[in-house]
N, C-alpha and C positions, 0 to 999 in steps of 0.2 A: 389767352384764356382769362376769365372775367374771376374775380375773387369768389362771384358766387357758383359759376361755374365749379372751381377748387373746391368748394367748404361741400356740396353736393356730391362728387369723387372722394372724398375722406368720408363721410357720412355712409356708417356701417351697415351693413345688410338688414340686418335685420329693424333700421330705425326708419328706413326709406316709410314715407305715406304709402298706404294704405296695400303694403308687404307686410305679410308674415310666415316664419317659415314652417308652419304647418299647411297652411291654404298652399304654398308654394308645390309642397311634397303632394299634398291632394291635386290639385289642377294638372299637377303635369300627369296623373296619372290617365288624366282623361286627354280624348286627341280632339281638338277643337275643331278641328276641318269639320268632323264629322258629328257636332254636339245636336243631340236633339231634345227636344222638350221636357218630355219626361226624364232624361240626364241631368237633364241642366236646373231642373227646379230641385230632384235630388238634391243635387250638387249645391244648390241656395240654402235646401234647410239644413244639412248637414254642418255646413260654414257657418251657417247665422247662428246656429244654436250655440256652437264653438265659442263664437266670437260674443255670445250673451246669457253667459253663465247664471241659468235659475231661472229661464224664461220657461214659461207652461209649456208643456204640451199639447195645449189646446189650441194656446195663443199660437204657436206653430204651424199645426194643424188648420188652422183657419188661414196663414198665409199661403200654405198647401195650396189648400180646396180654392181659394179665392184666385191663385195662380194655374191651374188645369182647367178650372171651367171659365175661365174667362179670357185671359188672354193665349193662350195655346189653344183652347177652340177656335178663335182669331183667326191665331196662324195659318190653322190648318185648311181653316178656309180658304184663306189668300193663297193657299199653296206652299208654307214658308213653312217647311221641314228642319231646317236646321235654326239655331238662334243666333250665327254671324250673321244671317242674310237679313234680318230684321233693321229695317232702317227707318230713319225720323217720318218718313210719311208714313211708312205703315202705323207708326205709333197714333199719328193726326186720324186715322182713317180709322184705330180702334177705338177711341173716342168715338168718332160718329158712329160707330157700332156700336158702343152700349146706350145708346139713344134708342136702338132699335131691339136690342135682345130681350130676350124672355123666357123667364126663369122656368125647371120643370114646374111650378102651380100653375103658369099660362098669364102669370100677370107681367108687368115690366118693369126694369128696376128701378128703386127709388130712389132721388138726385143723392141719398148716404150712400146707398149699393153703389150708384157709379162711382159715389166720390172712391170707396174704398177701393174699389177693382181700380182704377187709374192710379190710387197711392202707392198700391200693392204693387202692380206692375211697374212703375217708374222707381220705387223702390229693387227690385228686381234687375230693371236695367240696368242701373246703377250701379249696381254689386259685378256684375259682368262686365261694366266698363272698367270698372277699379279691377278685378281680377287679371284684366287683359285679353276676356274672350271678345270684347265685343270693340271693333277700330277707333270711336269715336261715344261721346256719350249723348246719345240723344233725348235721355231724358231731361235734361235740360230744357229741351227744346220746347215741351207743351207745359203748360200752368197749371192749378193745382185746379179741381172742379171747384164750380161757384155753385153757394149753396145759398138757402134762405137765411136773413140774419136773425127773423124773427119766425121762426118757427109755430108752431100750433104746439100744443101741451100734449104730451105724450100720456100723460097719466090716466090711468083709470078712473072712470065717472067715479062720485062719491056713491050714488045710487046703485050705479051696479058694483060698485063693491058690498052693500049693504044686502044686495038681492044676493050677492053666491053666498054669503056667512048665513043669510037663511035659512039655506037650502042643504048646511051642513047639521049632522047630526051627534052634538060632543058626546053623547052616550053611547056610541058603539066605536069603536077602536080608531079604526079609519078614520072616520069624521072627528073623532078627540084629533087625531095626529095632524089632519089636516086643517082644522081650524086652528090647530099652533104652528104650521108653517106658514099659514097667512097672514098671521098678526106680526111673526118676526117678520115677512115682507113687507108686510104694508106700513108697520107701524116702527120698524127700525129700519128701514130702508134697507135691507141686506141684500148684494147680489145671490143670485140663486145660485153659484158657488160657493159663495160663503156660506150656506145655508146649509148645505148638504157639507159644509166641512166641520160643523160643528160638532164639538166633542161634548158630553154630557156634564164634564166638567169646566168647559166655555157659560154653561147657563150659570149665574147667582143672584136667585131669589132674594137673599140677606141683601147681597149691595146694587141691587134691582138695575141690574146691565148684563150685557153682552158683550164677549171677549170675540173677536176677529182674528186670528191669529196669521201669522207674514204668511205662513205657507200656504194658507189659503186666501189669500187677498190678492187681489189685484194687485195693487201699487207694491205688492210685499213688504207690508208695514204696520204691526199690528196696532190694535184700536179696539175703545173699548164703545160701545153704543148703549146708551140707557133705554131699560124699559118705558114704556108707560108709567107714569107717574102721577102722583096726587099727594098733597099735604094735608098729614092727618098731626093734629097737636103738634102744628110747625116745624113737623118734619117730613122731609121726603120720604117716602114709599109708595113701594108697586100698587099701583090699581087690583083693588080688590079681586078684579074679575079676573085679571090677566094672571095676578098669582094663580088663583085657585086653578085656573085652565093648563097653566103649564103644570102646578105642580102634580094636577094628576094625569097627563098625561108621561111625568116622570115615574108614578106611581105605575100606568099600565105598560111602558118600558121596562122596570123591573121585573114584572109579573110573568108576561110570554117571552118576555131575553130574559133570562136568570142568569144565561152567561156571560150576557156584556157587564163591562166595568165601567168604575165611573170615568176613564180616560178612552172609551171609545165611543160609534158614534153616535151622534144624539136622534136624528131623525132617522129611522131604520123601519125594514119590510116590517109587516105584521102574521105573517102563516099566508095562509093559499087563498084566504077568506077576505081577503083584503081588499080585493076589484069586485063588482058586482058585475058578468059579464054577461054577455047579449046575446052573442056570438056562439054560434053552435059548438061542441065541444074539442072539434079537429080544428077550428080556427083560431081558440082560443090561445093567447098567447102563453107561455112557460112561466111561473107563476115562482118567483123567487123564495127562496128558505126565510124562517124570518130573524134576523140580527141580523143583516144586511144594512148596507148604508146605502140609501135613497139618490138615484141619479137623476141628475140636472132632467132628463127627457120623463122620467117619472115626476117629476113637480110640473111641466108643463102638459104632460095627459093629464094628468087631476085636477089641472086648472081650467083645462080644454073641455073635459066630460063635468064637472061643476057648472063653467057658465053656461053651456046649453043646455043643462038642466035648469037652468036660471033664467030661460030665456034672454040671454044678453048675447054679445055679439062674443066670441071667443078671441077674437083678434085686441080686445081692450083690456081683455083678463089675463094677461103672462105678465110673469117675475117678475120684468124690467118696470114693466108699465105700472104695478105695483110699487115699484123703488122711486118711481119718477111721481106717485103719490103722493110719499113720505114726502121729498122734497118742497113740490110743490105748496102742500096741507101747511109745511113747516115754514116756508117762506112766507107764506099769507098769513101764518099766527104771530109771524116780526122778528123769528129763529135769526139772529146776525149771519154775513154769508160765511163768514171765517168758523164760527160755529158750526154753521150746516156742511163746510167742508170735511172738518173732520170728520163726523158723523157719519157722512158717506162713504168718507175716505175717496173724494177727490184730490188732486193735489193743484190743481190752476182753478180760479175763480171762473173762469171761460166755459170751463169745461160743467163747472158748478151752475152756472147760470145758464145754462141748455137743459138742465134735468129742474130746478125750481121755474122756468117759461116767461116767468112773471114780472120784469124790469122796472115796473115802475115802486113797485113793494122792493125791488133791490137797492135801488136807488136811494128811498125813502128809507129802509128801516137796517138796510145792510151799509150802507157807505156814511151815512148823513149823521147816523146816533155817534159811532166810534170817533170823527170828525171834529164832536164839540157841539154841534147845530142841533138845532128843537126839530121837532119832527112834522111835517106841516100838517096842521089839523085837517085841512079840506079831507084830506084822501080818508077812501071809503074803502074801510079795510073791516074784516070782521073782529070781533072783540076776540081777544086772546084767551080771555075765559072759555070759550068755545072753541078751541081748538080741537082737531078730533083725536087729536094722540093723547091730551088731558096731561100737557107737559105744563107744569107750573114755571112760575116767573123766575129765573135764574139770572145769575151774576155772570159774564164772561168777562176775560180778560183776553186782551189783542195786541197786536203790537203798535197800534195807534196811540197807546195811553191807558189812563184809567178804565177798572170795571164800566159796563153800562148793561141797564137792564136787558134783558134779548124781548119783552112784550111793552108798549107802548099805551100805557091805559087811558092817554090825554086820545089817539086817535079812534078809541071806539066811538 
């Protein structure tokens, strides 16, 4: 017997890879011979949650859904009832299946969708090889999906961001509220989670930012994001406009909620009066109380029924495509990228430079300045003064060295 064979046999129960003795007590409760799908995705999100204490229940939920309707519809096709009998080709052969599937809208998915439904699933495998339900791990076996490196720009036109704010009305409730959720989207880049998790005391007018808080953040990390900005007698403060728009939209939150506080939430229903509806009156949907806090699917019908009243395409007007705005608006006016990370609250510059589109403004105005190097004049970037978030010139500091300015006034 080999030494490491020995230190392997001494090596305790419970420090074995990828054993523990809860998952241990859970799996055997289940009989493997006989594991099927819907058991066995069970049985994934139950362990995964276990095993990563403080993950959403969305983020959860979404490996759910991404696992029943994609790879178990698969299965069932091929006839593969149980999840031992799933073997490496089947794996090759659901690949070429999401080349060919098609979502309930009737469209086909997008080289992300596949990428995610392949991640999802081999992540899945995985967890079943390591458990012990599944002989061999063949997720191994297939590569990650290839995607494009240079992607097209996600963000919403400037234009038709100018056509829905139009079309809104800050004199009546609704349009006050929703032209303050569009500005924190657009103009602070907020996920539409974050947005709807804001508490009334997250907004400060005085130190003209936005509080993100862990529990509602992705990365779960809180972060603070500044307003709109302008220098008035060489000092920072909020833009005129954007003061006055929130503050009274604070003001018409007090007014119809007298009962909310200042620690609940900030973006909430407004009474019955709140949708202007089309729809005859047994179709109409159930019309929420108002001090309620505004769900993720209620920010994207108001965005949806906005831009077609705008005549713009609805598919350019959601959240994201708003956040990917902000980015991009901020990268063109010379935002450093380590800047714009935090701001978003990304935490890989990879991931940051997918949502700003724009490489060669990375290059130049993100990598080049903290560096030490002059900024090359040829490039035709727009003047900083023109920015559309009207974020004046600021100081960052990185971990490259010295402050440097984040706008470049030699390359207008």
């Amino acid at each position: 017997m080999t030494m490491m064979e020995q230190k392997r046999q001494r090596r305790p129960q419970w420090a074995a890879p990828n054993q523990r003795r809860e998952r241990d007590v859970l799996t055997t409760r289940v009989a493997s011979e006989t594991l099927g799908w819907e058991a066995a995705i069970q049985l994934f999100a139950e362990c995964w949650s276990a095993d990563h204490p403080g993950i959403r229940s969305r983020t959860l939920g979404h490996y759910r859904d991404q696992l029943v309707t994609r790879i178990a519809v698969f299965a069932r096709e091929r006839g593969i009832e149980v999840v031992q009998r799933f073997g490496r080709y089947d794996l090759r052969a659901f690949v070429a299946w999401l080349d060919q599937m098609v979502t309930y809208t009737g469209r086909p998915l997008t080289p992300r969708g596949k990428q995610m439904a392949l991640d999802t699933a081999k992540r899945f495998l995985l967890w079943l090889h390591q458990e012990g339900l599944l002989p061999e791990d063949i997720a191994s076996q297939v590569g990650s999906y290839r995607l494009d490196s240079d992607p097209e720009p996600r963000a919403t036109p400037q234009g038709d961001l100018e056509k829905v704010l139009a079309t809104l009305d800050p004199d009546t409730p609704t349009g006050l509220r929703n032209t303050a959720m569009i500005h924190l989207l657009a103009f602070c880049g907020l996920r539409v989670s974050e947005l709807i998790g804001l508490n009334a005391s997250d907004l400060s007018l005085e130190e003209g930012r936005v509080r993100v808080r862990a529990e509602t953040s992705k990365v779960r990390r809180t972060r603070f994001v500044d307003l709109p900005l302008t220098i008035v007698d060489g000092q920072e403060k909020v833009k005129p406009e954007i003061e006055e728009l929130l503050a009274s939209y604070l003001r018409l939150r007090a007014r119809v909620c007298s009962h909310l506080e200042h620690d609940d939430a900030l973006f909430v229903t407004l009474g019955p009066n709140q949708f202007v509806h089309e729809a005859p009156a047994p179709e109409r949907p159930q019309v929420r109380p108002p001090g309620e806090r505004v769900t993720p699917d209620a920010v994207r019908t108001v965005l949806k029924r906005l831009a077609a009243r705008a005549g713009v395409d609805p598919a350019l007007v959601t959240p994201h495509r708003l956040r990917h705005y902000f980015g991009l608006a901020s990268a063109r006016a010379g935002v450093p990228t380590t800047a714009l990370m935090r701001a978003m609250g990304h935490r890989s510059p990879i991931r940051q430079r997918r949502t700003s589109h724009d490489r060669p403004l990375l290059r130049v105005r993100g990598f080049r300045a903290p560096m030490g190097l002059r900024p090359r004049r040829h490039h035709q970037g727009p003047c900083p003064s023109q920015h559309p978030l009207g974020r004046p010139v600021r100081l960052h500091r990185t971990a490259y060295g010295p402050p440097f300015l984040a706008c470049f006034a030699p390359l207008c």
